[in-house]
Structure formats: structure tokens, C-alpha cells
N, C-alpha and C positions, 0 to 999 in steps of 0.2 A: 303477805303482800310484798315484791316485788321493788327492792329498793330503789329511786331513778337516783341515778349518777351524772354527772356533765360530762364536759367532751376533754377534759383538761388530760395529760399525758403522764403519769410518772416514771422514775425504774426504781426497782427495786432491789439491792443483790446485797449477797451475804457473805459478809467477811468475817473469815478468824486468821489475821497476820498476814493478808496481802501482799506485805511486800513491795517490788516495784513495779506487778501488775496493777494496784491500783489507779495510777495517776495514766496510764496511756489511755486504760476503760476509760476515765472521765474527759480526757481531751479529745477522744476519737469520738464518745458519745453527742459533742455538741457540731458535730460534722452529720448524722446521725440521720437529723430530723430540722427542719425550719423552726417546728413549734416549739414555746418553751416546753421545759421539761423539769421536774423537779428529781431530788435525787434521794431514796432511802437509803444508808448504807444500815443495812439491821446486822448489826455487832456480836457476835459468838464469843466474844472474851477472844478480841489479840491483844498480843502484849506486844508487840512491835511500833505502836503508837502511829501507823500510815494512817487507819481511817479517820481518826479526831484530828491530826494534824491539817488533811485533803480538808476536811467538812470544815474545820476554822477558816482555809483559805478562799470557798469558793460561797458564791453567796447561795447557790441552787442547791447543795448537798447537806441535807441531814445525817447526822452523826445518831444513830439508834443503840445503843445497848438494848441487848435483848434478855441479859441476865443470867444469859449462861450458854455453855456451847447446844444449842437445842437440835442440831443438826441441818441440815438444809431446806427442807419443808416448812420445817417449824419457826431458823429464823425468816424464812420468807414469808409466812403467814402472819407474822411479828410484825413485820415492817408495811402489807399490804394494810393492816388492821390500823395502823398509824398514819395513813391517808385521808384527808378531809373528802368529802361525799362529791366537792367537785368534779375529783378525779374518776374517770371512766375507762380508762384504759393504765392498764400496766402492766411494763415491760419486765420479767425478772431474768435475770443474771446472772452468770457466774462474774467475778472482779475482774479474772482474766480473758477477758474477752476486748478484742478491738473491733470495733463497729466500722462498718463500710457506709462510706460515701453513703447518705439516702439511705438509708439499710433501716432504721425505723419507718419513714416517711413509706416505704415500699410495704411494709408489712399492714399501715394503717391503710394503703393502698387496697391494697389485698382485702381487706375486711370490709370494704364497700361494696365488693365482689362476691362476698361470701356472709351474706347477712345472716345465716347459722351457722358461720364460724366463730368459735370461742376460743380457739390456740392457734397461732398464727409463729411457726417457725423460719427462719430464715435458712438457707444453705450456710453450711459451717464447714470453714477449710482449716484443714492444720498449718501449724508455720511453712510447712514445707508445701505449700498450694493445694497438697491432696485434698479431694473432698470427703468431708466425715459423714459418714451414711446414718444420720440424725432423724429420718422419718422411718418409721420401720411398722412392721405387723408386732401384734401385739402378740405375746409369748404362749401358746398351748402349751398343756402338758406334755405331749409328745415332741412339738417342736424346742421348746423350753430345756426338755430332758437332752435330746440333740447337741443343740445350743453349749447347754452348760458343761455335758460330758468330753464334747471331741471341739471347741473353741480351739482351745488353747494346744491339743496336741496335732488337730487335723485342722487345718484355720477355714481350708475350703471344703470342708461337707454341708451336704444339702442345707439340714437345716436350720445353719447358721448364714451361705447365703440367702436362703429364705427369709427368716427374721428379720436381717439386716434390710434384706431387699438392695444391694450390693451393686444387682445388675440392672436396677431398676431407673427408668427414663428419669433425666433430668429435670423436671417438669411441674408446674405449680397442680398438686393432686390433695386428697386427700389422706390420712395415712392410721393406722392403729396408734401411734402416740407419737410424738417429737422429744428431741431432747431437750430435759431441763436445762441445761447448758445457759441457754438464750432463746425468751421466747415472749411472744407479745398476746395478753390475755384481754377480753373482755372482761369488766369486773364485772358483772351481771356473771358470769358464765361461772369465774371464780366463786361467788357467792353461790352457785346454785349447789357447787358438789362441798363448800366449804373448805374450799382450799385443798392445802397437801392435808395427807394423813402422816400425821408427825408422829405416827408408832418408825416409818421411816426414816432411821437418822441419816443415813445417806445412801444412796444408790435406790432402783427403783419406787422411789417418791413419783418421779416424771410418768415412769410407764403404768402407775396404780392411777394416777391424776387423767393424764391421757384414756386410760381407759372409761373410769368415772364421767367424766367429759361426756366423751360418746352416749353415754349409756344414760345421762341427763336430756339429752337429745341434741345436743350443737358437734360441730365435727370441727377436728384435728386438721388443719391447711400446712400443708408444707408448700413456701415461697423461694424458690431461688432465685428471685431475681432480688433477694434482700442476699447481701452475702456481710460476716464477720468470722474470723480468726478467733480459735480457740487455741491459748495458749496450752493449758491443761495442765491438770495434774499438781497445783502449787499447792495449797493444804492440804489435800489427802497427802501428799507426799510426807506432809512430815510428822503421818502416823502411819506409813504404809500397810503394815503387817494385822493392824486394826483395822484397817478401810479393806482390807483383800476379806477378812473374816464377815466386814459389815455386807460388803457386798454379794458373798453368799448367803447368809441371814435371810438379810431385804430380799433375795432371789426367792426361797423358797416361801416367806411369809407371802409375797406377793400371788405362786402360784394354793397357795395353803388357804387363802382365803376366798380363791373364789373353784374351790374344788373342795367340797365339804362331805360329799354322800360316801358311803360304805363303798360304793366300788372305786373311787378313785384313791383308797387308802395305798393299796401297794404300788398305784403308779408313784402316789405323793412317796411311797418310804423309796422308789428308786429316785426320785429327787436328791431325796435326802442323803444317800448313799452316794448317788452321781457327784456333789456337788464337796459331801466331804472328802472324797478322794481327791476330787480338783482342787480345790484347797491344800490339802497337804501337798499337792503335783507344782502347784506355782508357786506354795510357799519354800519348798526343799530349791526351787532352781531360783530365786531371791535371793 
């Protein structure tokens, strides 16, 4: 049976040592949306003291320990789980993000429009204005293999703008998955697939979720006319050399799981091949 939820709004995002991204997330967030909004911060173990200091000071922001670094799936399932059944929508986040003008109020917009949508992402710009190509097709093995082999040494072959979808219209569309980055859920939708799969400590959580999603039956909207700034990169960063490994991992688990029969075994091992070489190739120029 089909839990009913109310209409209340939360966010949820997950910190381990935010830093001085946190407090612009929460000042930019109450620009965001008209409605109130409550605030999870689900805790990975920082030691820099930002999130319990921010949650003491403001009255809407929960301070969550999640009890250990669970990676980003896991603490965001953490903190969605710690919601009272008012809430029906929630928005999860990265800390470093700053929210645009209406940039919630637009996504919730959006979903009145798309009564089978269950992920509602917003257009994501770098600091530098560029737009980050956050709606994309979701990874084949052959596109996937592409993708992960000649990214980083050929940036524009086919099927990485492919994937990316690059050159693709600006346009409130459907998409194979959004980035976890910043994104606004249905919790009905959330419940259906059970959240992230927290075997993903980081990287490809989004695109296994995104996928699931679909396959539940509700669809992935990407909304540009909600825009917010990804700063990026602030806790991966300060285990770099770990998160470049994790992210090929989560690469292949993700293609590893839904390619299981005998014949996809030697595309899976050029995966696997493809992707240890790319690893050693970014890690020697680090």
C-alpha cells in the first residue's frame, strides 16, 4: 500500500566539512521558494564544526548525524528517512550549491506539468556561467565504453557528446537521468525505487537512481528555467585520488549490473580494462 504524503517541502544535502559552502546554500535557499522549507543536513562525520554550528543558528535547519561517512546515497537516504510523512516533496543537494531566484518554486512548477514526473532537475551553471550538461542519456555499454575510454584524452568524440547530450536544445524535455548534484523528488517516487542504492559511495548513485526511476514508471524532467550554480568539487577534493578510483568502481558496478548474461562478459571485461587504464592515465597527470 502506497504511503500518502502531504504537500510540505523539505531539502536534504549531505555534508562531510562543507566549509564556507554551506551558509551561501542556506541563504541562497530561502530566495529559492515562497513556501516554507525545512532543512536536513545528514552529517558524514565533519570535523570542521560548519554544519552544527549553521543548524544551531537557524531555526528551519536540522543538524543529522548519520554515523559515519555512508557516502552520498546513503547519507541522503539517511536524512530523507528522518522526515515526518507531512513532507511530499524533497529537494536533495549537494552543500555547494547556490540556488536561483524561484529555482525551487519553478521545479515544483514543473511537476504540476508533469504529473509522471518523479525527478525534476534544474539547469546547473558553473561559476564561470557555463552550463553544465546535467540531463543526459543514460550510459550503454558501448556508449559507456566510449565515454570512459577517450573522455579525458579525446573530450569531443561521439560518444561522449552523445551521453552528455552536449548539443542538445535548451529545453524543459525529458532525459535518461539528472544530476544528483541538485534535484527535486517526489517522495512517492523516492519510495517506489527505495531511494539511492548505497552499495554507491559516490559517483553514479544519480545515474543508477535516474535509471530505476524510469523503469518504475515515472520520468526524469530536466527544467531550465529553474537555474542554480554548482560550486563543485569541495569534499571529493579532499580525498581526490580516492574519489577518481571511486568513480571508476561505481562506473563499472553500475554498467556490471544491468549487463549480467554470458555474452556481455567481454564487452564488461573491456570495461574493465578501458577504465583501469583511464585511471592510471588521470591519476599519473594529478
Amino acid at each position: 500500500m502506497t504511503k500518502k504524503y502531504g504537500d510540505e517541502l523539505a531539502v536534504v544535502t549531505v555534508t562531510y566539512s562543507p566549509g564556507e559552502t554551506l551558509a551561501p546554500f542556506l541563504d541562497s535557499l530561502a530566495k529559492a521558494t515562497v513556501k516554507p522549507v525545512r532543512v536536513i543536513l545528514a552529517d558524514n562525520g565533519s570535523k570542521d564544526g560548519v554544519p552544527e554550528q549553521l543548524a544551531a543558528e537557524r531555526d528551519n535547519v536540522e543538524f543529522l548525524p548519520t554515523g559515519g561517512n555512508l557516502g552520498y546515497g546513503g547519507g541522503a537516504n539517511r536524512g530523507v528517512a528522518a522526515l515526518p510523512d507531512e513532507v511530499g516533496w524533497v529537494a536533495i543537494s549537494n552543500p555547494d550549491i547556490e540556488w536561483g531566484v524561484g529555482s525551487l518554486d519553478a521545479l515544483l512548477a514543473a511537476a504540476e506539468r508533469w504529473p509522471r514526473g518523479g525527478m525534476f532537475g534544474p539547469l546547473i551553471r558553473e561559476p564561470n556561467g557555463e552550463v553544465y550538461p546535467s540531463a543526459r542519456l543514460l550510459p550503454s555499454l558501448g556508449r559507456g565504453l566510449g565515454h570512459a575510454v577517450f573522455a579525458k584524452i579525446w573530450p569531443g568524440n561521439p560518444w561522449t557528446r552523445e551521453y552528455r547530450q552536449e548539443t542538445a536544445t535548451i529545453t524543459e524535455r525529458t532525459a535518461g537521468w539528472l544530476s544528483g548534484s541538485c534535484f527535486l523528488m517526489r517522495r512517492e517516487a523516492f519510495d517506489s525505487v527505495d531511494g539511492f542504492d548505497s552499495r554507491y559511495f559516490m559517483y553514479f548513485e544519480d545515474v543508477d537512481l535516474g535509471d530505476r526511476v524510469v523503469k518504475a514508471g515515472w520520468l526524469n524532467v530536466y527544467v531550465p528555467e529553474a537555474e542554480v550554480v554548482h560550486i563543485g568539487g569541495h569534499s571529493t577534493a579532499q580525498a581526490s585520488e580516492r574519489m577518481l578510483a571511486e568513480h571508476h568502481r561505481s562506473a563499472y558496478r553500475y554498467l556490471a549490473d544491468r549487463h549480467t548474461g554470458v555474452l556481455a562478459k567481454p564487452l564488461l571485461l573491456a570495461v574493465k580494462i578501458g577504465l583501469a587504464v583511464r585511471l592510471k592515465l588521470v591519476t599519473r597527470r594529478r
